[in-house]
KOLSE-260966 format. One record per residue: residue in one letter; x, y, z of N, C-alpha, C in turn. Coordinates in steps of 0.001 Angstrom, whole numbers, padded with zeros to 6 digits, always signed. Example, Ala and Ser with C-alpha at 12.3 -4.5 7.8 and 13.67 -1.06 7.14 Angstrom:
BEGIN
A+013190-005690+007800+012300-004500+007800+013200-003300+007800 S+012850-002250+007080+013670-001060+007140+012900+000030+007870 
END
This chain:
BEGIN
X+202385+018003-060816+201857+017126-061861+200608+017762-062459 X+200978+018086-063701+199362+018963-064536+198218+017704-064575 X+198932+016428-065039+197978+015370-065621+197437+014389-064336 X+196071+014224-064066+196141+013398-063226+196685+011888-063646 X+196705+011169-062696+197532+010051-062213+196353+009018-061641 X+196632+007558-062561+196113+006580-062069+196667+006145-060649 X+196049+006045-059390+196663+005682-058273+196038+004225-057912 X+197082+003312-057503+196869+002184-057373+197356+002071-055795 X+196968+001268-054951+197515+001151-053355+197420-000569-053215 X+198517-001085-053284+198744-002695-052648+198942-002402-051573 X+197901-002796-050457+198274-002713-048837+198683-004096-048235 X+198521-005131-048546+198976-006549-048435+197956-007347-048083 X+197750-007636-046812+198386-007865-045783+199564-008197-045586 X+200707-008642-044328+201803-009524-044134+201324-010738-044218 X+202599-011596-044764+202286-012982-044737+200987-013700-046061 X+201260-012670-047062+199966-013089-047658+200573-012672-049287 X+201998-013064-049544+202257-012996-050763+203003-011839-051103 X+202942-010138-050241+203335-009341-050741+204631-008995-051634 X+205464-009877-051116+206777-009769-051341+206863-010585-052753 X+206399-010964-052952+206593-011778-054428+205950-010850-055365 X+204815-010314-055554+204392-009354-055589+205429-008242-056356 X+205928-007399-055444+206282-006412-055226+207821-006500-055958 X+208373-007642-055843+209853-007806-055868+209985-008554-057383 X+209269-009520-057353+209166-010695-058751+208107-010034-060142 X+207263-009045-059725+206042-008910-060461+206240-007461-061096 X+205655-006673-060174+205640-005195-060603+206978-004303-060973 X+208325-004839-060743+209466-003735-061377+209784-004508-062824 X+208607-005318-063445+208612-005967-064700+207652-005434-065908 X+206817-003925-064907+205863-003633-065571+206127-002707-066076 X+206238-001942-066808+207310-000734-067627+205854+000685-067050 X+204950-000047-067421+203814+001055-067482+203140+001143-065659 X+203801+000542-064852+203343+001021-063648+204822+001833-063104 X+204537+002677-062115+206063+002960-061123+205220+002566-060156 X+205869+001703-059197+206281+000755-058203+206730+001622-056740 X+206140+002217-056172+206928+002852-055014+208104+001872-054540 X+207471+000828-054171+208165-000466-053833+210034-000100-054283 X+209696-000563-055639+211610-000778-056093+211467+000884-056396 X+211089+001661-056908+211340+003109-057198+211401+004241-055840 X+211189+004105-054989+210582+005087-053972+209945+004666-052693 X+210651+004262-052030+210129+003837-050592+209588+004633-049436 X+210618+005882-049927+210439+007305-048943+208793+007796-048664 X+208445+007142-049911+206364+007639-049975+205492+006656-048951 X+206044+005464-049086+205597+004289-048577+205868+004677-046873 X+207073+005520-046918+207586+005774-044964+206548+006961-044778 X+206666+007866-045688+205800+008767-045335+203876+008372-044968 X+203553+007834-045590+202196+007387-045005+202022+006386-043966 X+203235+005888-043860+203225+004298-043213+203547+005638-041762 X+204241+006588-041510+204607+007449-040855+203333+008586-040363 X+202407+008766-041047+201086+009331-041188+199817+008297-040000 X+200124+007072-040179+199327+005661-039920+199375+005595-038420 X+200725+006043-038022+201111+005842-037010+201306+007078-036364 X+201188+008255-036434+201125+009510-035894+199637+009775-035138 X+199559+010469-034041+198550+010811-033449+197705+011319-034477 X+196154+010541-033439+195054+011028-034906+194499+012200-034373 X+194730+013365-033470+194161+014461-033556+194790+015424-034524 X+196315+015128-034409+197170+016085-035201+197422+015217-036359 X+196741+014891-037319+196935+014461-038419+196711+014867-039671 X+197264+015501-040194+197626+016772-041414+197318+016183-042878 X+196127+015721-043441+196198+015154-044873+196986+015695-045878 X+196428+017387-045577+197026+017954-046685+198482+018149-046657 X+199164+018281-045422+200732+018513-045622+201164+016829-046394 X+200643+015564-045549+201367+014594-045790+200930+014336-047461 X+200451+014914-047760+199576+014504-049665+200673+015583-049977 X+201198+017058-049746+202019+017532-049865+203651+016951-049997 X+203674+015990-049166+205174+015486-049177+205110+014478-050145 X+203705+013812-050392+203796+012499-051371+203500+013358-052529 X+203259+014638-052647+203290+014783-054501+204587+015140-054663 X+205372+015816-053820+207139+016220-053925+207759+015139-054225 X+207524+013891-053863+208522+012612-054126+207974+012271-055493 X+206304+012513-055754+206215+011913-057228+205704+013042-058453 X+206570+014196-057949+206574+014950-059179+207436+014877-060842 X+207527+014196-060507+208907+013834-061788+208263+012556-062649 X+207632+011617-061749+206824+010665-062810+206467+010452-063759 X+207170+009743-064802+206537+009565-066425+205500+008729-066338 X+205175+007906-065663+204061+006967-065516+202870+006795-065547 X+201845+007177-065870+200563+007441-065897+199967+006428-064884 X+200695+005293-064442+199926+004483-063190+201062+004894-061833 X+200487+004729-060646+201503+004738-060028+201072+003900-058664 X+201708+002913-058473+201280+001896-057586+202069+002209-055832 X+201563+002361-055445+202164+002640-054270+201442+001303-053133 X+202615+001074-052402+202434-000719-052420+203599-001236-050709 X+203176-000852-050115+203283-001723-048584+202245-002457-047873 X+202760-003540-047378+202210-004734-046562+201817-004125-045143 X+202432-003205-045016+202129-002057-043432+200877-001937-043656 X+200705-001036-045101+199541-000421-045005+197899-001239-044548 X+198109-002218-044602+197202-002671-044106+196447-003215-042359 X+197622-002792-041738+197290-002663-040286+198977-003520-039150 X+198880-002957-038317+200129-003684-037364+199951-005239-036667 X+200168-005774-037310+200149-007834-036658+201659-008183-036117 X+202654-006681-035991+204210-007202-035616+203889-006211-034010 X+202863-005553-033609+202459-005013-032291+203582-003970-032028 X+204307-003711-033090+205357-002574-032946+204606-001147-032296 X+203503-001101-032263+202941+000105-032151+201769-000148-031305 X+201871-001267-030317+200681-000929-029569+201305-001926-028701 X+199641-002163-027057+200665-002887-026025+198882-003400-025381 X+199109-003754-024347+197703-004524-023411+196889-005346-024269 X+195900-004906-024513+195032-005774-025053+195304-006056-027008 X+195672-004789-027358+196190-004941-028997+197235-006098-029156 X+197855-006553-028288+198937-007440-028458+198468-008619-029509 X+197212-008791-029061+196693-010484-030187+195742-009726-030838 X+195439-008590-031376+194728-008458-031854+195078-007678-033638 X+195484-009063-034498+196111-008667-035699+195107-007666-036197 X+195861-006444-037275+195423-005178-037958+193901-004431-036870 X+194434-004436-036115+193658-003261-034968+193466-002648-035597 X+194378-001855-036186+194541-000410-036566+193754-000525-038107 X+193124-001278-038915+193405-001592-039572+192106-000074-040681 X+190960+000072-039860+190499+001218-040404+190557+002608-040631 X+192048+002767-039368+192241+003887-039341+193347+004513-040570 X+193560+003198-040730+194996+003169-042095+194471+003436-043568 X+193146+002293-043517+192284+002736-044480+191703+004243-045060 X+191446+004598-044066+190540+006044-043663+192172+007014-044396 X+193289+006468-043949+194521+008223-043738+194573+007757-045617 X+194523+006563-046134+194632+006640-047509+193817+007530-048285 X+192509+006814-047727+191481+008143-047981+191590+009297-048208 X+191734+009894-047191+192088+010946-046691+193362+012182-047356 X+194409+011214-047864+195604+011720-048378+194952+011825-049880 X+194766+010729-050463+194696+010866-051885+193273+011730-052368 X+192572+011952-051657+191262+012801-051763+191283+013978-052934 X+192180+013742-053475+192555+015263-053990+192621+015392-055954 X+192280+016716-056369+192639+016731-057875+193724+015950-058670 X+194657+016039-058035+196079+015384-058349+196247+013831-058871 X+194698+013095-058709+194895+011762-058337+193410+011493-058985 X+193473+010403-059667+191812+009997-060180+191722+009147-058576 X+190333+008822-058472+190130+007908-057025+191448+006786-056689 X+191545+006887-055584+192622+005821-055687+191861+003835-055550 X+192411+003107-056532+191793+001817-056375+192782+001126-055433 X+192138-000101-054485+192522-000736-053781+192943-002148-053882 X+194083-003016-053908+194105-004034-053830+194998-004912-052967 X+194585-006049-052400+194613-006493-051141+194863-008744-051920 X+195618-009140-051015+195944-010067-051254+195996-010859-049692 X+194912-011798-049208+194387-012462-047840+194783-013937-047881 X+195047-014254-046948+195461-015957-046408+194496-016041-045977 X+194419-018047-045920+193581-018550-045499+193750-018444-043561 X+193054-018181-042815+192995-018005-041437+194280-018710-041149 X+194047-020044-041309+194938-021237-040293+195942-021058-040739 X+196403-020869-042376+197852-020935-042532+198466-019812-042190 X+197675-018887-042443+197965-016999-041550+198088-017160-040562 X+197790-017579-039431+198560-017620-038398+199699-018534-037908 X+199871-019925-038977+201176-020430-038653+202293-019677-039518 X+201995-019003-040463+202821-018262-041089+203381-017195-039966 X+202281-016408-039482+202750-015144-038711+203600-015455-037310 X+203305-016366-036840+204364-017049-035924+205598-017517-036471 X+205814-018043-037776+207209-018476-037575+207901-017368-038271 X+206981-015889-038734+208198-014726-038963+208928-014225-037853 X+207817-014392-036693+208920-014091-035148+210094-015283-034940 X+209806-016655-035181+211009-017713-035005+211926-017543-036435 X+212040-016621-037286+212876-016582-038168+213521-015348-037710 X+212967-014480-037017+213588-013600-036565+214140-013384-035037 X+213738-014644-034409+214974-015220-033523+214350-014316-032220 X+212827-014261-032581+211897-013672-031522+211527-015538-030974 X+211775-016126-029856+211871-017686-029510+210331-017536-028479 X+209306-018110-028433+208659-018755-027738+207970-019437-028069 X+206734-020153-027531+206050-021545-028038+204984-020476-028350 X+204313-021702-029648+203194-021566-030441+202134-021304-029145 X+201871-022424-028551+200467-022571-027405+200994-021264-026605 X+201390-020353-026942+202186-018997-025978+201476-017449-026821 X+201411-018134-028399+200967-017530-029287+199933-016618-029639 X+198790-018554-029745+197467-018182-030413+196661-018374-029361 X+195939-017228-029400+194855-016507-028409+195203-016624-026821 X+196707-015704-026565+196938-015684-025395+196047-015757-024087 X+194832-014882-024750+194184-014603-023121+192515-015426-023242 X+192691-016637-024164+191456-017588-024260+190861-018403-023103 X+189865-018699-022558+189680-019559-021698+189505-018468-020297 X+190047-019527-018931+190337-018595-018080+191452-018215-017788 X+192427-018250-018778+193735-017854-018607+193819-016357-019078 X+192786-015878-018426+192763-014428-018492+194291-013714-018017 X+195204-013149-019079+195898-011931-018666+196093-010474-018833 X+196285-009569-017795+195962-008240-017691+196594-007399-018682 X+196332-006552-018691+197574-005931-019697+198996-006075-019975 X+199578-005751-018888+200820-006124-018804+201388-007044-019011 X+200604-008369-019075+201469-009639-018906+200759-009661-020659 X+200112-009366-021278+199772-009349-022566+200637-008644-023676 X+201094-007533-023245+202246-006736-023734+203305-007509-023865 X+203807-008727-023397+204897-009317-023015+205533-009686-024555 X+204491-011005-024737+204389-011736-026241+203467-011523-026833 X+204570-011354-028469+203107-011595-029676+202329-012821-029749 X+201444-012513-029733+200164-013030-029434+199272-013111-030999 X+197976-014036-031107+196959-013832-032198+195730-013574-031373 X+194898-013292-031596+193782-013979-031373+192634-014040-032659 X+192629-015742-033031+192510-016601-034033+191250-016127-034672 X+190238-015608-033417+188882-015019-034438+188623-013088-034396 X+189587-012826-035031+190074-011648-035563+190483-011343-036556 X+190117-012373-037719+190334-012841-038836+189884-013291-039986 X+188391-012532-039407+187366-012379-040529+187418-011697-042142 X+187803-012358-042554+188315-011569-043816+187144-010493-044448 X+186174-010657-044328+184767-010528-044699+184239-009168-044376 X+184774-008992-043009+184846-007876-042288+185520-006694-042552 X+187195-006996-043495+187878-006330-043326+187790-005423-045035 X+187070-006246-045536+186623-006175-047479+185516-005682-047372 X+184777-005779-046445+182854-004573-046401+183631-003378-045622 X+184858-003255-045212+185105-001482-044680+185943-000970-046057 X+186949-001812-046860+187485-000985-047713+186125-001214-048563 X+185448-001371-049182+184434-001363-050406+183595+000224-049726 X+183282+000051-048087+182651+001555-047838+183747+002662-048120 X+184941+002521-047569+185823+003563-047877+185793+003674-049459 X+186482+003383-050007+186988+003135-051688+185874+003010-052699 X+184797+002305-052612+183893+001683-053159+184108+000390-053767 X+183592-000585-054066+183102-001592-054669+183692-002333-055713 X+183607-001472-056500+184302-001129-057542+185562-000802-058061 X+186255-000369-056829+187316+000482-056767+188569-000626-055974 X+188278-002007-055488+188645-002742-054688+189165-004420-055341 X+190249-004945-055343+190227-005899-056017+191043-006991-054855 X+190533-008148-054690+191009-009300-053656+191712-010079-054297 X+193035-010385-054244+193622-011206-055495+193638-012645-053717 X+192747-013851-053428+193057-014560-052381+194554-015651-052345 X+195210-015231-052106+196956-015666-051316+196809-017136-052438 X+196236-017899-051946+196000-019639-052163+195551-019587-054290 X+195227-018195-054588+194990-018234-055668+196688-018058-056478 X+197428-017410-055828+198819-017299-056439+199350-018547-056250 X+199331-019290-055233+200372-020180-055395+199674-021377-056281 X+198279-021486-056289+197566-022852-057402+197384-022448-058442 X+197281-021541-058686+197055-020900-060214+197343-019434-060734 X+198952-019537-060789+199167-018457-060892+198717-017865-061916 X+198737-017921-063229+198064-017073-063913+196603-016529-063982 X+196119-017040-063476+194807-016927-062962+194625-015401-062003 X+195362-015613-060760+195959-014476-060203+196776-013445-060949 X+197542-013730-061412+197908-012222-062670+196458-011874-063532 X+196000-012434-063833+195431-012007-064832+194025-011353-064406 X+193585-011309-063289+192806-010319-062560+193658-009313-062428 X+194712-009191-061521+195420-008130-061264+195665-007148-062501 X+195864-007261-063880+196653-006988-064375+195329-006423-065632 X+194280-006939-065012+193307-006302-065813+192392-005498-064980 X+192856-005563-063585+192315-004507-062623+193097-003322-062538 X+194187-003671-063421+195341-002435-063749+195487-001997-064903 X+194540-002636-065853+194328-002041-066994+195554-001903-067979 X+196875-002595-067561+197977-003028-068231+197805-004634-069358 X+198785-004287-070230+199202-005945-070436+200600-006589-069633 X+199564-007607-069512+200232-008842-068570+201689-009176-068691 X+202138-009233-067457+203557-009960-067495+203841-011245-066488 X+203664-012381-067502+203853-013444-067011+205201-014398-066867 X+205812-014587-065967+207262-014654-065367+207097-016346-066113 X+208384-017012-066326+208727-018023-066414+208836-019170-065472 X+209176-018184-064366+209143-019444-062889+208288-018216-061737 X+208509-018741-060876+207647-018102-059785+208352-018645-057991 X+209604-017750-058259+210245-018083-056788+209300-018427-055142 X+210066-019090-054764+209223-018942-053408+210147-017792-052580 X+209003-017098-051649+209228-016117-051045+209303-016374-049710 X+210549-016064-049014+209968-016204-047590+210008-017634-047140 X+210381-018475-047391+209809-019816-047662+209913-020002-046128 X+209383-020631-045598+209125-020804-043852+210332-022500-043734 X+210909-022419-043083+212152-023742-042448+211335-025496-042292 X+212041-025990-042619+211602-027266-042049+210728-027734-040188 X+210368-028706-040250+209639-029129-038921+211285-028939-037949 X+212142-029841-038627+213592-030267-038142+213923-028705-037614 X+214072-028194-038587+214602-026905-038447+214125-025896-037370 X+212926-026088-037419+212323-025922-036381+212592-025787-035469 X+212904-027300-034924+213049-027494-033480+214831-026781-033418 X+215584-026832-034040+216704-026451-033700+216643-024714-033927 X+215774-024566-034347+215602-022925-033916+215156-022534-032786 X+214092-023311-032073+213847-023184-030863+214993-022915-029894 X+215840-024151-030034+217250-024569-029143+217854-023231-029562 X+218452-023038-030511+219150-022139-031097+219109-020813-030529 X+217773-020614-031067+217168-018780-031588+217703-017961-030017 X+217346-018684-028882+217704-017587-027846+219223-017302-027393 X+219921-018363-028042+221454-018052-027776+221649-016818-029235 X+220999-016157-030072+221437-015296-031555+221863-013950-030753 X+223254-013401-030551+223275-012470-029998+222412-010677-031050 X+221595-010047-029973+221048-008991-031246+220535-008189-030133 X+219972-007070-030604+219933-005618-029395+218734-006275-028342 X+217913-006975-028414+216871-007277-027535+217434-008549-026605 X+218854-009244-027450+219617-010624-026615+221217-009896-027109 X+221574-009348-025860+223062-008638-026246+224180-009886-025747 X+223328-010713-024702+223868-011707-024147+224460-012758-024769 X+223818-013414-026017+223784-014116-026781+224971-014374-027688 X+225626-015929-027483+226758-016040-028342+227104-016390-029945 X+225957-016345-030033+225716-016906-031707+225744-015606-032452 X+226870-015121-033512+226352-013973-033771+225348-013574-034860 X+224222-012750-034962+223385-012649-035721+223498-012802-037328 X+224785-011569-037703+225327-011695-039309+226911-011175-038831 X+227787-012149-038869+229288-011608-038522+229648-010951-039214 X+230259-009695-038503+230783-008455-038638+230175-007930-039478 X+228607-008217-039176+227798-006944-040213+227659-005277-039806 X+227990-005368-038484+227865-003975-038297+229094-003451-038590 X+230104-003731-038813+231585-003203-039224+231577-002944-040479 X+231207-004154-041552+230776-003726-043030+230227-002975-043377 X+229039-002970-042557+227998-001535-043301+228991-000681-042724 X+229436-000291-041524+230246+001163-041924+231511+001447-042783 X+232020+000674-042977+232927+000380-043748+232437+000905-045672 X+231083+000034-045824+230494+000261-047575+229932+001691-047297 X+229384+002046-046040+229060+003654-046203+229829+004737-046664 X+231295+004317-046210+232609+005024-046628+232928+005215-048259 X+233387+004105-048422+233807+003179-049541+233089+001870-050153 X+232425+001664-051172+231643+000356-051116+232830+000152-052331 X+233444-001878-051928+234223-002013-053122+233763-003496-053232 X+234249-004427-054671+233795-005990-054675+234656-006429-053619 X+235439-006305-052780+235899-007125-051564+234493-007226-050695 X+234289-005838-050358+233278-005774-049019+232666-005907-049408 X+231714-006291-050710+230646-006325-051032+230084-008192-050972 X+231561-008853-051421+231873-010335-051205+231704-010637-049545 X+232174-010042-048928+232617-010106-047392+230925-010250-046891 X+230211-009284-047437+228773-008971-046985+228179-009895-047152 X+228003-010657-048802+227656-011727-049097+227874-013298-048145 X+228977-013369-047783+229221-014431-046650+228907-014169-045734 X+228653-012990-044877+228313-012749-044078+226736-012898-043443 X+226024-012774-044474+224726-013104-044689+224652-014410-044220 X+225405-015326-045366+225403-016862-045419+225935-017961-044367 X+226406-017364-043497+226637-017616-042134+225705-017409-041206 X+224913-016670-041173+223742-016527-040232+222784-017993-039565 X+222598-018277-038701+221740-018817-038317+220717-019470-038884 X+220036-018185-039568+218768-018978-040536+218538-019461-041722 X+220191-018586-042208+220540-018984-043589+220585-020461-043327 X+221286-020534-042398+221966-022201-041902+220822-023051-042009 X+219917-022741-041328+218275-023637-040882+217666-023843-042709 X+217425-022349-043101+216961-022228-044184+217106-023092-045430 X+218291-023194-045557+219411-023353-046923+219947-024673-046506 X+220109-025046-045466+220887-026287-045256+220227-027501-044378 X+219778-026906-043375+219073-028249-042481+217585-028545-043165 X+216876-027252-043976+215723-027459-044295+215626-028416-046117 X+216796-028127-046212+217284-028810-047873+216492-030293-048140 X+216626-031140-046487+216910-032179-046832+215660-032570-045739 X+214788-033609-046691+213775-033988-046114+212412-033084-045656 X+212028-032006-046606+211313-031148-045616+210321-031313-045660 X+209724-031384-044309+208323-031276-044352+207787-029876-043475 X+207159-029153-043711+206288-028068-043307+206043-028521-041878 X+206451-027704-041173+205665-027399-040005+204303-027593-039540 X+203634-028239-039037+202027-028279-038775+202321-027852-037317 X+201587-026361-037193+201597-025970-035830+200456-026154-034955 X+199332-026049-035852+198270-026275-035249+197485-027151-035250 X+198194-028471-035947+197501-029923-035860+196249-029718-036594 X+195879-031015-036067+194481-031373-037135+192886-030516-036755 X+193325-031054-035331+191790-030895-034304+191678-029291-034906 X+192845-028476-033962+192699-026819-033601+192490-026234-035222 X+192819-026905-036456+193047-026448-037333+191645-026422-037718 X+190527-027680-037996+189563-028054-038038+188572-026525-037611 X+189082-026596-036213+188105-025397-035163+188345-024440-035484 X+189411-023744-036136+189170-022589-036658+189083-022552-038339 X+188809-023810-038793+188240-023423-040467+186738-023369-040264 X+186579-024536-039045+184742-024427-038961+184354-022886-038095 X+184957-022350-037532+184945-020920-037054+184428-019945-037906 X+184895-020248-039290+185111-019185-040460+184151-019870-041455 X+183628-021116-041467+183305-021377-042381+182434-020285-043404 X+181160-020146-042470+180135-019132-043215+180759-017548-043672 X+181498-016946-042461+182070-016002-042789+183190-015801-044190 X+183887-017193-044222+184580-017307-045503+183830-017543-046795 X+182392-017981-046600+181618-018033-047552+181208-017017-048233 X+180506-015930-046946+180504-014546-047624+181482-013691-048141 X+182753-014174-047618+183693-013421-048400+184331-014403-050022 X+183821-015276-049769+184207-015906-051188+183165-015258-052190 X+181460-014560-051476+180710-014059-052639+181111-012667-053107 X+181530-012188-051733+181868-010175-051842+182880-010316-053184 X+184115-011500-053418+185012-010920-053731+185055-011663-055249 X+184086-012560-055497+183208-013087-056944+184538-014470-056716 X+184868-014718-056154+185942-016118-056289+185398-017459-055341 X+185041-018590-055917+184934-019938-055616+186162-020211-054563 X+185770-019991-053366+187408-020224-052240+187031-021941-051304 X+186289-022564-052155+186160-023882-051986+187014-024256-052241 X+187464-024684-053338+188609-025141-054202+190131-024963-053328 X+190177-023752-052290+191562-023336-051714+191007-023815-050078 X+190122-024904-049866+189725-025325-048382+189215-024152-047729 X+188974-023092-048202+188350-022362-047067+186963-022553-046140 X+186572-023491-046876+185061-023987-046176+184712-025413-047686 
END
């Protein structure tokens, strides 16, 4: 690439909007490329960088493999955009004490962005980040494990090793876990502003998309120096199951037969592993129909789409009291991050 390149990085968090984002928003923007829907292979490659030992960690080869995937680019912006990038809260990559401790990793991820894009090729890269409110972030992040048919109780959850129910490593490794004051948002927006700068950093807060969406585009989209594209409706993403549903996922989820429950008689997506080899061969509209039902038979489709249809009310996992104790936890800390990031987060209950 002779011309440098506006670089843009959506790191997410999970659970905090990305997917609407990424899927509903940006492959609508003619003047950004989207790693997201264009190029995922860039997104594996750093997300692959994040997670590689940090003595042997190669900027310049891995900035090497990400200009090979985006040498061809007509785009003058180029958004490169995973919910990873912002640290591990699924504990895929760590064990003992990291188990409750959402985006551990979360400066070192910061730092390899750094690090990669450092270069001629690239004007500074700007940062933007999209945060939940504490309490609903962690009933959110629990029921992506009960949608994914990962089954144990909430009080199993949040802040496994609180109190004197001290456990050792091992028994911490077991289940995902939170622990609830690790979730300073405040904290995590004064390390990218030192990395990135100040300037260079934009907080679009979660609770601002869903109350006012245009409001939320229209920072974004002037922190991108584009004109705006404002959608007609605004799908829900992800949408989390009924209370009802709930409970019959509980019952349910540990009978879903899948590689971690081989035991299990419920099958996960019938005869999905036969289809995909089958469309790898040959993809035709039979198997492609076949796939489609196959989906729609699932378990959660079932919970999702059908038991949650009717009557729903949201889940309250953490009741009134516990909910209370960790907004008053955060209060001040959410204050300062309502000033770092110039947004009134009164209005969205954060304090």
């Amino acid at each position: 690439m002779t011309k440098k390149k506006k670089l843009y990085i959506y790191i997410g968090p999970h659970r905090s909007g990305s997917h609407f984002l990424n899927d509903s928003i940006m492959p609508n923007v003619p003047e950004v490329y989207s790693t997201f829907s264009r190029d995922k292979s860039v997104n594996t490659i750093l997300l692959n960088a994040m997670e590689s030992h940090h003595l042997f960690f190669d900027a310049a080869s891995v900035r090497k493999q990400v200009l090979e995937r985006l040498a061809d680019v007509k785009e003058d912006i180029i958004l490169i955009n995973s919910a990873e990038f912002f640290g591990d809260y699924g504990h895929h990559n760590s064990d003992g004490m990291f188990i409750s401790q959402p985006f551990y990793d979360n400066p070192r991820r910061a730092q390899v962005i750094k690090d990669v894009f450092d270069c001629p090729e690239f004007e500074p890269p700007k940062v933007m980040m999209s945060m939940r409110r504490q309490d609903t972030w962690i009933e959110s992040a629990y029921m992506h494990y009960i949608h994914n048919y990962r089954i144990f109780k909430f009080d199993d959850f949040i802040t496994p090793h609180e109190g004197n129910d001290y456990r050792g490593p091992k028994e911490q490794g077991r289940t995902p876990g939170v622990d609830w004051r690790s979730l300073n948002w405040s904290v995590y927006v004064k390390n990218y502003f030192q990395v990135f700068g100040k300037k260079n950093v934009l907080v679009l807060p979660f609770e601002m998309g869903t109350k006012d969406l245009p409001l939320y585009l229209e920072r974004l989209f002037n922190f991108l120096n584009v004109p705006p594209y404002f959608p007609d409706t605004a799908p829900l993403v992800n949408h989390s199951i009924s209370s009802t549903a709930l409970k019959w996922a509980l019952i349910l989820g540990p009978l879903v037969r899948q590689p971690e429950n081989p035991y299990g008689f419920i099958p996960l997506q019938p005869f999905a592993g036969w289809l995909k080899k089958k469309r790898a061969v040959r993809d035709t509209k039979l198997l492609w129909a076949l796939a489609g039902i196959s989906r729609r038979i699932s378990l959660l489709w079932f919970l999702r789409h059908v038991v949650s249809k009717y009557n729903y009310q949201r889940p309250d996992l953490l009741g009134e009291n516990r909910r209370g104790r960790i907004l008053s936890h955060y209060r001040e800390s959410n204050k300062t991050y309502a000033e770092m990031i110039s947004v009134d987060l009164s209005k969205y209950g954060y304090y």
